[in-house]
N, CA, C and O atoms as a DFTB+ gen file, in Angstrom:
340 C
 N C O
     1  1       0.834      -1.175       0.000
     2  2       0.000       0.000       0.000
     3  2       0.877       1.235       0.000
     4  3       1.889       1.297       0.698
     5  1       0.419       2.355      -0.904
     6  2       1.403       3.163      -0.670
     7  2       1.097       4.232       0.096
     8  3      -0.059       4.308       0.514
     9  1       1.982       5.192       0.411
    10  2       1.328       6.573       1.471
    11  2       0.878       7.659       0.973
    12  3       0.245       8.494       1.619
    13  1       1.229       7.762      -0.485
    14  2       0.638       8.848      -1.443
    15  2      -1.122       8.379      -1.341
    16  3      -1.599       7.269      -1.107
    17  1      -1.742       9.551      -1.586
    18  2      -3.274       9.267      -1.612
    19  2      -4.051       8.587      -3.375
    20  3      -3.780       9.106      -4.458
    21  1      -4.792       7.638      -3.232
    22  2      -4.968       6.763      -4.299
    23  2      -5.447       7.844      -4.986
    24  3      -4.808       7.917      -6.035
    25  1      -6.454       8.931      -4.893
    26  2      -6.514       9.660      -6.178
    27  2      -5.348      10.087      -6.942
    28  3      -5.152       9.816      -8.127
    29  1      -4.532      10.825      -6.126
    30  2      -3.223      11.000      -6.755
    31  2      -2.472      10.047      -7.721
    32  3      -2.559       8.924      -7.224
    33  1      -1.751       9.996      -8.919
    34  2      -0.659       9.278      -9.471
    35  2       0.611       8.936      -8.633
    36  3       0.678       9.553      -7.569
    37  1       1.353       8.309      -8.830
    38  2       2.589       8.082      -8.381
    39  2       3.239       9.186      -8.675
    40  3       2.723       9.869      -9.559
    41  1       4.425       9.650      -8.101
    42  2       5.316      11.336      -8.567
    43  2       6.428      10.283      -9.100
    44  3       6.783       9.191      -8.657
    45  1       6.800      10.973     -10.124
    46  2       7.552      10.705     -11.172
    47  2       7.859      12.540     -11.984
    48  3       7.080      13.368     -12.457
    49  1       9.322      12.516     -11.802
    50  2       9.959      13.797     -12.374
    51  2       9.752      13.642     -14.052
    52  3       9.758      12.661     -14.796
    53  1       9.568      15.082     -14.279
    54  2       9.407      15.475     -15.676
    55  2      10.008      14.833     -16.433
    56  3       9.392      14.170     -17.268
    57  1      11.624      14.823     -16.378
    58  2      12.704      14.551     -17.213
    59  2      12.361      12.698     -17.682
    60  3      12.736      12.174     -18.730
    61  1      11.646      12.081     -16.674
    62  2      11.259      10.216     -16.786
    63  2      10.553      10.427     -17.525
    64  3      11.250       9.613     -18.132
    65  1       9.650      10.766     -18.317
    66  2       8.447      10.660     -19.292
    67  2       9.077      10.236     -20.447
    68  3       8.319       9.791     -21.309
    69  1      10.272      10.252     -20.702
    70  2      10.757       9.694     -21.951
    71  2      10.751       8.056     -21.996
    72  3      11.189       7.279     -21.147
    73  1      10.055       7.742     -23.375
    74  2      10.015       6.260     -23.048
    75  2      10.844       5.660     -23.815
    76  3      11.624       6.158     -24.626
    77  1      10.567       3.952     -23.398
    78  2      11.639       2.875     -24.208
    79  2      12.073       3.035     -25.184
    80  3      13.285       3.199     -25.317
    81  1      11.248       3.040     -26.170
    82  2      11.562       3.309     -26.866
    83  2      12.573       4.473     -27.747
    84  3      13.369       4.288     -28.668
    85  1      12.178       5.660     -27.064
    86  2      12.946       6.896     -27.376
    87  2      14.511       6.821     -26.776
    88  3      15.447       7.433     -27.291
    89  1      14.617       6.050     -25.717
    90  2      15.759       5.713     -25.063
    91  2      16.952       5.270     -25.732
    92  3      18.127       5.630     -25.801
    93  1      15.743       3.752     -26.510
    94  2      17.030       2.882     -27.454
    95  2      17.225       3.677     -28.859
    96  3      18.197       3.461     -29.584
    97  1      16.461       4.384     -29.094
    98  2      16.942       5.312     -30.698
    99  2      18.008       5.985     -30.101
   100  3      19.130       5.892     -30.598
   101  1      17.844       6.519     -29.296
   102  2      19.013       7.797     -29.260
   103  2      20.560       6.984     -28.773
   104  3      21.663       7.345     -29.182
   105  1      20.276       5.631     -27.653
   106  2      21.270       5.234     -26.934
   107  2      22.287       6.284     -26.226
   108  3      23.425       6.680     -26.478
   109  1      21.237       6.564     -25.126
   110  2      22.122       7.152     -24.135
   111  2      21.196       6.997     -23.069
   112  3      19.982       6.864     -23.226
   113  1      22.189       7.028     -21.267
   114  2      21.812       6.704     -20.352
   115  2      20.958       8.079     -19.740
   116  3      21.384       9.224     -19.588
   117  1      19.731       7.575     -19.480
   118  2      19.009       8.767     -18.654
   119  2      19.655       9.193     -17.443
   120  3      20.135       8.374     -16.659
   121  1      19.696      10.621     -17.223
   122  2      20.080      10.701     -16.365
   123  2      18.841      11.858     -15.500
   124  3      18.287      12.788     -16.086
   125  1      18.588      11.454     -13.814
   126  2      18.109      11.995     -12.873
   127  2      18.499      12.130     -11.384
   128  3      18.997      11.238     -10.698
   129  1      18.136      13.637     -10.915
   130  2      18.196      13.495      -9.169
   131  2      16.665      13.444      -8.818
   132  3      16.169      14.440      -8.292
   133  1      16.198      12.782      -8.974
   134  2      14.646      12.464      -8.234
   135  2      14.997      11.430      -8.188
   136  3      15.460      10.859      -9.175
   137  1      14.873      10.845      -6.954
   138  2      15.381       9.691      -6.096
   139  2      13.858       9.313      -5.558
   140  3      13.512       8.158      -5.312
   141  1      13.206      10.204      -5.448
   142  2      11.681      10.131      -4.985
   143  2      10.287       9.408      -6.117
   144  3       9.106       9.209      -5.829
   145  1      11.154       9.113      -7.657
   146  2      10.351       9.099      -8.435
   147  2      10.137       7.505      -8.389
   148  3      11.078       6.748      -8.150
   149  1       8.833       7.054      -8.636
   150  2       8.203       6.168      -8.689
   151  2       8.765       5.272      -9.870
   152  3       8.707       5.920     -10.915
   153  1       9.237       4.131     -10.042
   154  2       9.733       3.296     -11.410
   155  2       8.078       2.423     -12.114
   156  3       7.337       1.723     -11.424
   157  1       7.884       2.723     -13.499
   158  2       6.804       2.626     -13.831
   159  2       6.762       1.410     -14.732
   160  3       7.809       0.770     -14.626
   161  1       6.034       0.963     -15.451
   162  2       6.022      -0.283     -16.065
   163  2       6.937       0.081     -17.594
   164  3       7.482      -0.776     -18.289
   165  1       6.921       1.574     -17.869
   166  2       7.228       2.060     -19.325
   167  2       8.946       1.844     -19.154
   168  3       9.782       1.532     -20.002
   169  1       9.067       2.094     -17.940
   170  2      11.072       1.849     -17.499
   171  2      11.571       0.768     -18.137
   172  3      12.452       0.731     -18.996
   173  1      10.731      -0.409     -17.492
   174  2      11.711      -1.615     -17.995
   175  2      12.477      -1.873     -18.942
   176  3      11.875      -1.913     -20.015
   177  1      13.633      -2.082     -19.013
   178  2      14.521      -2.282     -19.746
   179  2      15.203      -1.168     -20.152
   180  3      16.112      -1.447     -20.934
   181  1      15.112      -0.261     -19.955
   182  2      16.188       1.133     -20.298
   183  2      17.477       1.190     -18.957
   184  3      17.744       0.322     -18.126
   185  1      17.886       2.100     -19.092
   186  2      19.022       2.412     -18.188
   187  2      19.020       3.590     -17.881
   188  3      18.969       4.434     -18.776
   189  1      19.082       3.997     -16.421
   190  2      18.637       5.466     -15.506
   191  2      20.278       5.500     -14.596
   192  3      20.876       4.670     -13.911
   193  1      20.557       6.879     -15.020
   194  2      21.249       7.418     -13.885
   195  2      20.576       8.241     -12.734
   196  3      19.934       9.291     -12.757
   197  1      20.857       7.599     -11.963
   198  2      20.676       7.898     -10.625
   199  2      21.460       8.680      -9.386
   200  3      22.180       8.039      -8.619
   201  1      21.265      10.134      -9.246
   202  2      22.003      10.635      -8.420
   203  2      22.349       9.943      -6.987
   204  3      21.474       9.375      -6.333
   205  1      23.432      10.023      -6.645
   206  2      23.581       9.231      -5.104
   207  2      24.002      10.803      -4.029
   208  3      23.994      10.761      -2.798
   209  1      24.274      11.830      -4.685
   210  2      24.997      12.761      -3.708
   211  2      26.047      13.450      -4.419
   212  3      26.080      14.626      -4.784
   213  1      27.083      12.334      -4.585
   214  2      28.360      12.507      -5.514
   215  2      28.215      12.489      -7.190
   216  3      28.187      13.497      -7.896
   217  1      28.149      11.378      -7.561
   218  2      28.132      10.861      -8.595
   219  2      26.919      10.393      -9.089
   220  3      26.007      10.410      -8.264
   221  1      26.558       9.843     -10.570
   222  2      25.282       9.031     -11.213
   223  2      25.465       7.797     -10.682
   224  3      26.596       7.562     -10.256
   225  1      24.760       7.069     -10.610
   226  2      24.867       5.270     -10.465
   227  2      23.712       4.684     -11.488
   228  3      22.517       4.854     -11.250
   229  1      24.068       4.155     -12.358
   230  2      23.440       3.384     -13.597
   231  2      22.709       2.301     -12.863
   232  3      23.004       1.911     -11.733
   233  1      21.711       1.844     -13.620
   234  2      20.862       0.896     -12.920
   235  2      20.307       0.875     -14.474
   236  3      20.077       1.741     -15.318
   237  1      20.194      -0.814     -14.406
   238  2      19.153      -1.328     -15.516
   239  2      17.850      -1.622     -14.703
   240  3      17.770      -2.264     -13.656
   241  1      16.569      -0.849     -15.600
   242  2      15.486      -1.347     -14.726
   243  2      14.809      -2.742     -15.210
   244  3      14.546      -3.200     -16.322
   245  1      14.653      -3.187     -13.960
   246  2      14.022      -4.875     -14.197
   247  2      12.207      -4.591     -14.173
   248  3      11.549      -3.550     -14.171
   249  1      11.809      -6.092     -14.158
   250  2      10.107      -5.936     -13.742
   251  2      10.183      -5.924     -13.094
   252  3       9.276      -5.301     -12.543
   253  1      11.395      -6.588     -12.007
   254  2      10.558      -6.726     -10.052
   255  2      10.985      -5.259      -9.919
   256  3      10.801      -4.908      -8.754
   257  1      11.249      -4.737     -10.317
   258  2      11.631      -3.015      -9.350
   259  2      10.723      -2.187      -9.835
   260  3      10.843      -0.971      -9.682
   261  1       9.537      -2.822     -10.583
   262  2       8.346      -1.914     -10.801
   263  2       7.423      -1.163      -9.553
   264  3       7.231      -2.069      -8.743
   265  1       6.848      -0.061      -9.103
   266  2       6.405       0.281      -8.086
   267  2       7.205       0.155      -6.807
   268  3       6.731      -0.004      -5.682
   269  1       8.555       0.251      -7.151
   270  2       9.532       0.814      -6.084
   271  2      10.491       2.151      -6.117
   272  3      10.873       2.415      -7.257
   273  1      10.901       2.941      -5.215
   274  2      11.648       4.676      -5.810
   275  2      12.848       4.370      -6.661
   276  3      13.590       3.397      -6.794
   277  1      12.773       5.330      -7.081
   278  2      14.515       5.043      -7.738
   279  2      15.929       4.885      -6.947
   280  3      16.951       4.240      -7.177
   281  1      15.457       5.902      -5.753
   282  2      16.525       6.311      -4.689
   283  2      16.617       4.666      -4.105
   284  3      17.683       4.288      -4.591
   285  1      16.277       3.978      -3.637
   286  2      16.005       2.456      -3.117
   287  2      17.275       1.621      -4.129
   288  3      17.632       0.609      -3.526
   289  1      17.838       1.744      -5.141
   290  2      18.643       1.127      -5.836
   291  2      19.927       1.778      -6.356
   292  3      20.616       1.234      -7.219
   293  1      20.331       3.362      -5.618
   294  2      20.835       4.110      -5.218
   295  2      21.646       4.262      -4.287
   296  3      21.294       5.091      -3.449
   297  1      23.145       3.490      -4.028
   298  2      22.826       3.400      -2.256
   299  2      23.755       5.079      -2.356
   300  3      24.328       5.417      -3.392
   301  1      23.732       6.083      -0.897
   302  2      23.898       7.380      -0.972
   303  2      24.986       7.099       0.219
   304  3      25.305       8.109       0.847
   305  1      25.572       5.924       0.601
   306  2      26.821       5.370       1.932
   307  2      27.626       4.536       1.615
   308  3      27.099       3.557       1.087
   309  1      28.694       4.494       1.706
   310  2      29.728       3.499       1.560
   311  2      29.534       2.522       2.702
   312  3      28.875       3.013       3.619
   313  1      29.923       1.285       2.896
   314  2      30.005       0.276       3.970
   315  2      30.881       0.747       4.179
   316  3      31.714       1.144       3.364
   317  1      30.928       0.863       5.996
   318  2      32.595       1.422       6.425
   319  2      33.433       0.033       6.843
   320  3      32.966      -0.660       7.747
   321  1      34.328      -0.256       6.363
   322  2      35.686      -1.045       6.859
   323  2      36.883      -0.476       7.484
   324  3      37.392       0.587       7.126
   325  1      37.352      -1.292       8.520
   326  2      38.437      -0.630       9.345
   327  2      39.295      -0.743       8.316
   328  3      39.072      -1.617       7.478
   329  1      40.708       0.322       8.148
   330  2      41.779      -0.099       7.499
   331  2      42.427      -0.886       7.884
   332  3      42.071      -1.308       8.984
   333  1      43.486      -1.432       7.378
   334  2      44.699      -2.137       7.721
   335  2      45.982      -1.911       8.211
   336  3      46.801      -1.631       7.336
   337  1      46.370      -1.948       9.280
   338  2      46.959      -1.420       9.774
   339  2      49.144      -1.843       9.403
   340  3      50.008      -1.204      10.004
């Protein structure tokens, strides 16, 4: 269930409306900082950059990551490891 209200759509940034198709003509990686945007059924199979903070992080979208954020496959932390001494 989600927390957005069911009349409402899912939020999805302007710049995502481009679809599959238009993706593979041009061949180049989308790039976004809406981390908040909803992944839609039209995604699958393209490739999204994804702001983390620093840098993009590429992600191929699958079916199971349909109706999950973008930010969720994003990680925005390194795992910390002690050095070696």
């Amino acid at each position: 269930m989600s927390k957005r209200s069911n009349w409402k759509f899912s939020f999805i940034a302007d710049e995502l409306y481009l679809t599959r198709s238009q993706n593979k003509r041009q061949k180049f990686i989308l790039t976004t900082k809406s981390r908040n945007s909803t992944i839609l059924p039209f995604h699958v199979g393209s490739s999204i950059g994804i702001h983390n903070g620093i840098l993009y992080t590429t992600v191929n979208v699958e079916k199971s990551m349909v109706g999950h954020k973008f930010g969720e496959f994003a990680f925005t932390k390194r795992p910390f490891r002690y050095g070696k001494k």
